[in-house]
C-alpha positions in Angstrom: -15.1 -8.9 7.2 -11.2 -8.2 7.3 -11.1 -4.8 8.7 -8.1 -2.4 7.6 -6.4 0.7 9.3 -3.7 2.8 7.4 -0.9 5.1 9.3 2.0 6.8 8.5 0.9 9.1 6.1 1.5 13.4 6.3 3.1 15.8 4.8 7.1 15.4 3.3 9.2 17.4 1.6 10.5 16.2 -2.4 13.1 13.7 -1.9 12.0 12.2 1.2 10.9 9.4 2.8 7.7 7.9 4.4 7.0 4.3 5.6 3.2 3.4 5.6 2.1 0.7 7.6 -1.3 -1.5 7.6 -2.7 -3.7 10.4 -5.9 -6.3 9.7 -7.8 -7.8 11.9 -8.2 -11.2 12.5 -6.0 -13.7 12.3 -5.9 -15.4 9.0 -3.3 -12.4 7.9 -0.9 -14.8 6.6 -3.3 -16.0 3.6 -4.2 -13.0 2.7 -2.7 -11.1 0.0 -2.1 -7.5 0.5 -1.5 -4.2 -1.5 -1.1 -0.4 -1.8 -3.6 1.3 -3.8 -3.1 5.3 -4.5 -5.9 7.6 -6.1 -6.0 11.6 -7.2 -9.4 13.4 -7.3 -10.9 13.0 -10.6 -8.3 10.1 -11.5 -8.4 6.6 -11.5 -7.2 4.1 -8.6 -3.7 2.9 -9.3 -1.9 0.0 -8.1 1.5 1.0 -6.7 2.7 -2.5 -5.2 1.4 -6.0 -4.0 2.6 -8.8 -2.3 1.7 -12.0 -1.9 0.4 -13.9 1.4 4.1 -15.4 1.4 5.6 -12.3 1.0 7.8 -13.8 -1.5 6.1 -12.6 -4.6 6.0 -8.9 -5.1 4.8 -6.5 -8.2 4.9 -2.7 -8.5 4.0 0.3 -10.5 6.0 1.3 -12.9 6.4 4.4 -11.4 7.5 3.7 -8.2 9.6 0.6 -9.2 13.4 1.7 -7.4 11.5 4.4 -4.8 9.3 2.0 -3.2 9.2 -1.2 -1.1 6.1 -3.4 0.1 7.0 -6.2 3.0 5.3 -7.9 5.7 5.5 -9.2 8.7 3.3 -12.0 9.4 4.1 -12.2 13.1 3.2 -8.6 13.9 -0.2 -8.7 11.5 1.5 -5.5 9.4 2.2 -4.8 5.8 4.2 -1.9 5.3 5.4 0.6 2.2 8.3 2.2 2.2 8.2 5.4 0.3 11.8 6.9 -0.5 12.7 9.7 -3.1 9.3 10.9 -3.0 8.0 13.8 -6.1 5.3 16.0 -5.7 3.4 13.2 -8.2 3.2 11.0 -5.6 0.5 13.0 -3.7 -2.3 11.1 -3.3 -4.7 9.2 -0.8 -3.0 6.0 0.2 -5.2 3.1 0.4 -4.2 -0.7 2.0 -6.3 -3.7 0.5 -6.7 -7.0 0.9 -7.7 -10.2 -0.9 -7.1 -14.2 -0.8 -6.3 -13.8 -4.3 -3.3 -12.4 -4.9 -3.9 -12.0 -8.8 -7.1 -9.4 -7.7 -4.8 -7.4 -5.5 -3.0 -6.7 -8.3 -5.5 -6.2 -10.7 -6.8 -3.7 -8.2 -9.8 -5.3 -7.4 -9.2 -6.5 -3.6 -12.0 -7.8 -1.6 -11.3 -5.6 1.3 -10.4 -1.4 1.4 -9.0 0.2 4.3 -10.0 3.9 4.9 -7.0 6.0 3.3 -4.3 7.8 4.7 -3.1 11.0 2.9 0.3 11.7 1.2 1.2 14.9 0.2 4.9 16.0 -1.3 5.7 19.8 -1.2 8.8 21.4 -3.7 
């Protein structure tokens, strides 16, 4: 089982920035799809940007499209999102995911969760 461990979230003022970064396990990181994931209490899980095992494919929300960046780096096992011109809306619990499929990471149903980091934007 692909094991998943956020960092990088905390607390930012509107307008700021924040770079999240996920490292897997094992060694097969390369083939694996990855994602950010991003859910409210009481709301749905929304997909906020994917990228494939390449890293040359990439797909975002619609509202983060311009703010934020997803990237990897295969040789140090770590996906990272890079949060800039944060709003209060973008509070949330942060979630990495991972899938061989790069089509269910962005149909948010990835194979494997990491545990969440929280993200909270203060006005």
């Amino acid at each position: 089982q692909v094991q998943l461990v956020e960092s990088g979230g905390g607390l930012v003022q509107a307008g700021g920035s924040l770079r999240l970064s996920c490292a897997p396990s094992g060694r097969t990181f390369s083939t694996y799809a990855m994602g950010w994931f991003r859910q409210v209490p009481g709301k749905e899980r929304d997909v906020v940007a994917a990228i494939s095992g390449s890293g040359y494919s990439t797909y975002y929300g619609d509202s983060v499209k311009g703010r934020f960046t997803i990237s990897r780096d295969n040789a140090e096992n770590t996906v990272y999102l890079q949060m800039n011109s944060l709003e209060p809306e973008d509070t949330a619990v942060y979630y990495c995911a991972a899938d061989l499929r790069f089509s269910k990471v962005r149909g948010n149903t990835a194979d494997y969760w990491g545990q969440g980091t929280q993200v909270t934007v203060s006005s």
